[in-house]
C-alpha positions in Angstrom: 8.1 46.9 -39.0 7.7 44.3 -41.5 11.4 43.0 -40.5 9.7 42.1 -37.5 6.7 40.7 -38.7 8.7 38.3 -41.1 10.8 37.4 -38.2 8.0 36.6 -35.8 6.8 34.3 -38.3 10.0 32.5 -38.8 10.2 32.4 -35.3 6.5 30.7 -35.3 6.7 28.5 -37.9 10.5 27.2 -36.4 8.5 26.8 -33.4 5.4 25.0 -34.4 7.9 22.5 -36.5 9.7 21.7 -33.2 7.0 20.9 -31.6 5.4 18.7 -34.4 8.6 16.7 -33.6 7.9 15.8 -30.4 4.1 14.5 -29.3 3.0 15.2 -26.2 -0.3 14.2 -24.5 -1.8 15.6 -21.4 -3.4 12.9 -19.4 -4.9 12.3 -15.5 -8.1 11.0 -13.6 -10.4 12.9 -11.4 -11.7 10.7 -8.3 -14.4 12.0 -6.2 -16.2 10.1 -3.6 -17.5 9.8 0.0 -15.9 6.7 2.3 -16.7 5.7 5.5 -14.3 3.9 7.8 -15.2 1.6 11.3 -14.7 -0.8 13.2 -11.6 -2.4 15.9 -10.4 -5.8 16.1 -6.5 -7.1 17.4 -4.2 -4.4 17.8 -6.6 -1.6 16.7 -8.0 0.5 19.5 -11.9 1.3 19.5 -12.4 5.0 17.9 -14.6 7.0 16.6 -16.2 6.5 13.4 -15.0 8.8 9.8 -16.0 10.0 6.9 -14.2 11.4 4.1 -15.1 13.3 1.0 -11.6 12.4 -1.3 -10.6 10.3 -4.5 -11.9 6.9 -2.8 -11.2 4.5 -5.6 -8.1 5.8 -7.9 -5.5 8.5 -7.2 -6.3 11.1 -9.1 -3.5 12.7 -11.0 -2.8 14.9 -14.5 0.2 13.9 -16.5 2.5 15.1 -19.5 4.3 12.2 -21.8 5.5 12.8 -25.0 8.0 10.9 -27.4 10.5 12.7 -30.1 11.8 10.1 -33.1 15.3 10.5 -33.1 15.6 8.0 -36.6 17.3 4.1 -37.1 13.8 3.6 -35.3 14.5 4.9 -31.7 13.0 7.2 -30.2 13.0 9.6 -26.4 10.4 9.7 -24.0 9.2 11.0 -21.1 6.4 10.9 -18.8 5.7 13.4 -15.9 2.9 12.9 -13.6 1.8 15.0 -10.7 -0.6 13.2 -7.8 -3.8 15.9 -7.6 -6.3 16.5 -4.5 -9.4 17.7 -5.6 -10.9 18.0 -2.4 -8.2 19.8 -0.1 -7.1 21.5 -3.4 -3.6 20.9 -2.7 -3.2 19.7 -6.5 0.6 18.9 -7.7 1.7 18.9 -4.5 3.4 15.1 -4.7 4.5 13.6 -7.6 4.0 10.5 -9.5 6.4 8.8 -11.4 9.0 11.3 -13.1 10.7 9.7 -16.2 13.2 10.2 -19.3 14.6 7.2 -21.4 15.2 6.2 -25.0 13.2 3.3 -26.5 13.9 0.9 -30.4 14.7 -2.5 -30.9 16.9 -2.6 -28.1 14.3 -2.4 -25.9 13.4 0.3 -23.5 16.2 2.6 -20.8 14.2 4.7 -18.4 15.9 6.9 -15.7 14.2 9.3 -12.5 11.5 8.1 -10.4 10.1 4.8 -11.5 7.0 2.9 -10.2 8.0 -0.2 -7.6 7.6 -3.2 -9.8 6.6 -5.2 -6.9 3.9 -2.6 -6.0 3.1 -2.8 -9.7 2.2 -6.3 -9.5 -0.2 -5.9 -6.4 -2.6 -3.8 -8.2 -2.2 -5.4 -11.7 -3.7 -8.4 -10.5 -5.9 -7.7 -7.6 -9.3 -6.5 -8.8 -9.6 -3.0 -6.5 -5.8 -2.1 -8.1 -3.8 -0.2 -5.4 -5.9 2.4 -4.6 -9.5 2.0 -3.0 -10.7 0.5 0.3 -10.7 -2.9 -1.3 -6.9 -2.8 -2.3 -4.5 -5.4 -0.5 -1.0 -3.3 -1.7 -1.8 -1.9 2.0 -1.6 -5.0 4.0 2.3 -4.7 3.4 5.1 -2.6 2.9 6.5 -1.9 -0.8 8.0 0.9 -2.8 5.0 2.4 -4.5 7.8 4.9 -6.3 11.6 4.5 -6.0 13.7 7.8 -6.1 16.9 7.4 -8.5 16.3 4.5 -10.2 16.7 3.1 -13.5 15.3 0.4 -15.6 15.5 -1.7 -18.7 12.4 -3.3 -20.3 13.4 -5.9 -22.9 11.3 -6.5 -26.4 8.8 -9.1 -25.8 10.1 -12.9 -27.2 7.5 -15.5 -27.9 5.4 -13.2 -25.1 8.0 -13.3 -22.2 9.3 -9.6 -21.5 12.6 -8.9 -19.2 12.8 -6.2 -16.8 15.6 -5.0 -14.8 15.9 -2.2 -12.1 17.8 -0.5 -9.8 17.8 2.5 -7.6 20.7 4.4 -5.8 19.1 5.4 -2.7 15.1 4.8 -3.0 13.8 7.3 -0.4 16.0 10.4 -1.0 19.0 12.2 -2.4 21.8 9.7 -1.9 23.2 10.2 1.5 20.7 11.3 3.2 19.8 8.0 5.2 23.0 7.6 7.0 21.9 7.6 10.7 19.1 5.9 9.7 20.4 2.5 7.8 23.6 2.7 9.8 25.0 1.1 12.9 24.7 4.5 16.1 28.4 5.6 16.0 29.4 4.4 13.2 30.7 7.0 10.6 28.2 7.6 7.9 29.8 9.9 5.7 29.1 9.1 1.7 26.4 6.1 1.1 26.7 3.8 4.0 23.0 5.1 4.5 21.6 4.8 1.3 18.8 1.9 0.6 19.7 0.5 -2.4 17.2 -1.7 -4.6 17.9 -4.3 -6.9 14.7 -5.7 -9.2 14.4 -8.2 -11.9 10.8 -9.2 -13.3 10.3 -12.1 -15.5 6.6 -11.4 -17.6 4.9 -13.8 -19.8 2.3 -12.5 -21.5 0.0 -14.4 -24.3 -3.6 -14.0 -24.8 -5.7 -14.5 -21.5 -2.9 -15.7 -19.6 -0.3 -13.2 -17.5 2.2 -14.2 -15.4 4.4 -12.3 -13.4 7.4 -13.7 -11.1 9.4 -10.5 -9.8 12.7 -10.8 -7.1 13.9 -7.9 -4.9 16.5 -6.8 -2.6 17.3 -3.9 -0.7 18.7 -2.1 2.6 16.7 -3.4 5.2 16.1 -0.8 8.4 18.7 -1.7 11.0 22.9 -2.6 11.1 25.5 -2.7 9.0 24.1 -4.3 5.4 21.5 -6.3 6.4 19.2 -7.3 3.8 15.4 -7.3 3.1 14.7 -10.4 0.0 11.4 -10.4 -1.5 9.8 -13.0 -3.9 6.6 -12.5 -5.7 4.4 -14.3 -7.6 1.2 -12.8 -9.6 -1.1 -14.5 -12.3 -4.1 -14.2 -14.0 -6.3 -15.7 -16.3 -9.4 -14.4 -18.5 -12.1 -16.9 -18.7 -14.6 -14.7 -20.4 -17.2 -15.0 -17.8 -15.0 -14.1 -15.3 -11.3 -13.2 -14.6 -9.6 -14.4 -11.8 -6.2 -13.5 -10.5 -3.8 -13.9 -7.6 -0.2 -12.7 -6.0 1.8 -14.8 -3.3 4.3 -13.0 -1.9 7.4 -14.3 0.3 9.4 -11.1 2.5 12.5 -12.6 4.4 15.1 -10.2 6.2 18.9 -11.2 7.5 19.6 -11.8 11.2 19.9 -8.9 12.6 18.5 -6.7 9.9 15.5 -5.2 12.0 16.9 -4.8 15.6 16.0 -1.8 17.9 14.1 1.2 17.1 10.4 1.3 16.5 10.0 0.0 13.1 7.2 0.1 10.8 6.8 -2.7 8.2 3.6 -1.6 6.5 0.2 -1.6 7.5 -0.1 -3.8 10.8 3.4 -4.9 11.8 4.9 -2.2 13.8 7.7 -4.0 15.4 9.4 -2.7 18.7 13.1 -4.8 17.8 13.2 -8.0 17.2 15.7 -10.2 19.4 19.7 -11.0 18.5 19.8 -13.4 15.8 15.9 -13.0 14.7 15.3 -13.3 11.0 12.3 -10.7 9.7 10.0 -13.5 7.8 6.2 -12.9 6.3 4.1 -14.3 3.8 1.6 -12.7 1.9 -1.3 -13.7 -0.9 -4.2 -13.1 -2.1 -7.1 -14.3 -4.9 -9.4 -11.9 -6.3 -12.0 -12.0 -9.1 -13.4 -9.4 -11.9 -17.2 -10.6 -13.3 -17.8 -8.6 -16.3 -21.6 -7.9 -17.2 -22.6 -5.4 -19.6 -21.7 -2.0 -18.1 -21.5 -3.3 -14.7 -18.0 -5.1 -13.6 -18.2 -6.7 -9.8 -15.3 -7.3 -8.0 -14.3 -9.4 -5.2 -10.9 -10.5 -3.4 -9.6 -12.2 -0.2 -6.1 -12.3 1.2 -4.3 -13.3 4.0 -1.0 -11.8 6.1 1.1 -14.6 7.7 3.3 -13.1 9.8 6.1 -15.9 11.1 8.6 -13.2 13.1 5.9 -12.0 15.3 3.1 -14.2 17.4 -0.8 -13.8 16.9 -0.2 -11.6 14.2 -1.5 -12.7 11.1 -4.4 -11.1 9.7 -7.0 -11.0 6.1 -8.7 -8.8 4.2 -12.1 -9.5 2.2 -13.5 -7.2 -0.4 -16.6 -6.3 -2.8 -17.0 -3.4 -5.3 -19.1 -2.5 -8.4 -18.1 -0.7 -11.2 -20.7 1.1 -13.4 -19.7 2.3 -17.0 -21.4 5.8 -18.0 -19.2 6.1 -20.8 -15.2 5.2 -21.9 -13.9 7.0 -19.5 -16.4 7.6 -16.5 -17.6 5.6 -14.0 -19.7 5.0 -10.4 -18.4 2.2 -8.2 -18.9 1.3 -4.6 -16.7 -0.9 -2.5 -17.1 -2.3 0.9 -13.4 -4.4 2.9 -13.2 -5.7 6.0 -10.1 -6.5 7.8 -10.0 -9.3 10.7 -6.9 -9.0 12.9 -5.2 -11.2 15.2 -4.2 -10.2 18.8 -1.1 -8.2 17.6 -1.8 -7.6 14.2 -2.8 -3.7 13.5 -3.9 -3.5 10.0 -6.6 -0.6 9.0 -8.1 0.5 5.9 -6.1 2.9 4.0 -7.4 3.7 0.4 -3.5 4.0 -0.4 -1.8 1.4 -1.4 1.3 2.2 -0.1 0.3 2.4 3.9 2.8 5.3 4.5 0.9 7.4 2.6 -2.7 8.2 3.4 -3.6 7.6 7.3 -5.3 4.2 7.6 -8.5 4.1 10.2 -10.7 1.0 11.2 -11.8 -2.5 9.9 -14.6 -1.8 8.1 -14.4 0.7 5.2 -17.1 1.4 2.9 -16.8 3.8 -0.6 -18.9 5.4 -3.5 -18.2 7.7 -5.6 -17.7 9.2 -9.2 -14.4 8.5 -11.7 -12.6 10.5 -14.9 -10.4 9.8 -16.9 -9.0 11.8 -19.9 
């Protein structure tokens, strides 16, 4: 008996040394609130009002990072998060980003399922971030997550900051978009299919000044290898008084890239094949402003889609919002967007950043509600 008990306390004390080693923190948001979505204008039909009691201005989420030091000052990491649903209570049911990677003076390697860089930029410098009705991320079409990727972020020199990224096949296991990316009747054994990403972000960062310039390729939906390019811009500056930043964004496709099939761009462009020899070509921006005062932070932002592939499709976004500070880490807010459409634009509120998530609905979207974090 006392055999045992000496080697359950070997066994406890190994174990509570291990884990000394390696730090892990438990971390998320909770996101309740009540929004309320209207309204038709261009290509969205006239409908019925709806309200929805769900996280209205932040995905809520619960997450597990850690870091081990492994000596000669690197060290592993990790980060696991898990999106949560607090009203359906379908919690861990998708997940966030999913990541493992080594970090020192080199810099930083990351591998798994990595955050878009270009979606990253959207809600860094737009006041409503990527998830509320007042988000712009929604008026396009971006990897909010890719699947397979990797990335190196440099050390920051003289406040500029390098990162580089890449992903395999960015929707799946690789392989399994062949049929999809590929020419009909064309074999599509191996990766033909697979949409492959390419990223490098440039980031200067030095007091109240933050600049990002990001450029992007990947598979683009159609033939053969046609291309999508993508060129962003995002900068901000803190006055004090009030911080104002902005994103303008350039999305060009090959010839070709986007014929036949019924293809969804994001948002409002839903695009029925474009003709022989068409190039896919939109612009995006937007301005947005954060006013701090005391507890209270007010928000407001205006963008604009310029569509130049399809006619009378253009389309912008205006929003307001309130923050109210309870304590460090809980807050009320409110936000109200509306969305004006041309003729053959479609673009409706969706909360989600990413428009292939949540179902968009309306012009008019309206939100309160309650935040945690921890």
């Amino acid at each position: 008996m006392q055999k045992k008990i000496i080697a359950l306390a070997i066994a406890a004390a190994a174990s509570s040394a291990a884990f000394a080693q390696t730090n892990v923190t438990i971390y998320g948001n909770v996101d309740m609130g009540w929004m309320y979505r209207s309204g038709h204008n261009g290509a969205v039909a006239s409908g019925k009002s709806q309200n929805d009691l769900q996280s209205a201005a932040s995905q809520s989420h619960i997450g597990f990072k850690g870091t081990e030091d492994l000596g000669n000052g690197v060290k592993a990491l990790f980060d696991l998060q898990y999106r949560i649903s607090p009203d359906t209570n379908t919690g861990l049911a998708q997940a966030g980003h999913q990541y493992v990677g080594l970090t020192g003076g080199f810099g930083t390697v990351v591998a798994g399922y990595l955050d878009g860089i270009r979606y990253g930029i959207y809600g860094k410098y737009n006041p409503f971030g990527n998830y509320s009705v007042g988000n712009f991320a929604s008026m396009t079409t971006q990897y909010d997550r890719a699947a397979n990727a990797i990335a190196y972020i440099s050390p920051a020199f003289n406040g500029f900051t390098l990162i580089l990224a890449t992903a395999t096949n960015t929707q799946g296991a690789e392989g399994s978009l062949n049929g999809v990316h590929t020419t009909p009747g064309v074999a599509t054994q191996g990766n033909n299919g697979d949409d492959r990403l390419f990223s490098a972000n440039l980031i200067y960062a030095n007091g109240p000044l933050s600049v990002d310039l990001d450029y992007e390729t990947t598979k683009a939906v159609g033939y053969a290898n046609s291309r999508l390019y993508v060129a962003t811009t995002g900068a901000s500056y803190d006055f004090g008084p009030v911080k104002l930043g902005a994103v303008y964004d350039v999305i060009k496709g090959d010839p070709d890239s986007l014929i036949g099939g019924n293809i969804n761009l994001g948002g409002g462009s839903n695009l029925g094949g474009l003709a022989a020899g068409q190039s896919y070509d939109r612009r995006n921006w937007f301005i947005g402003a954060t006013v701090p005062l005391g507890k209270t932070k007010l928000l407001a932002s205006y963008g604009q889609v310029s569509d130049k592939t399809l006619s009378s499709a253009d389309a912008s976004k205006w929003a307001v919002g309130a923050r109210y500070a309870l304590s460090k880490r809980t807050e009320l807010y409110a936000d109200y967007a509306h969305i004006k459409n041309d003729r053959n634009a479609s673009f409706t509120i969706n909360p989600m950043g990413n428009s292939l998530g949540l179902s968009g609905g309306g012009v008019n979207g309206l939100a309160m509600g309650i935040k945690h974090s921890f």
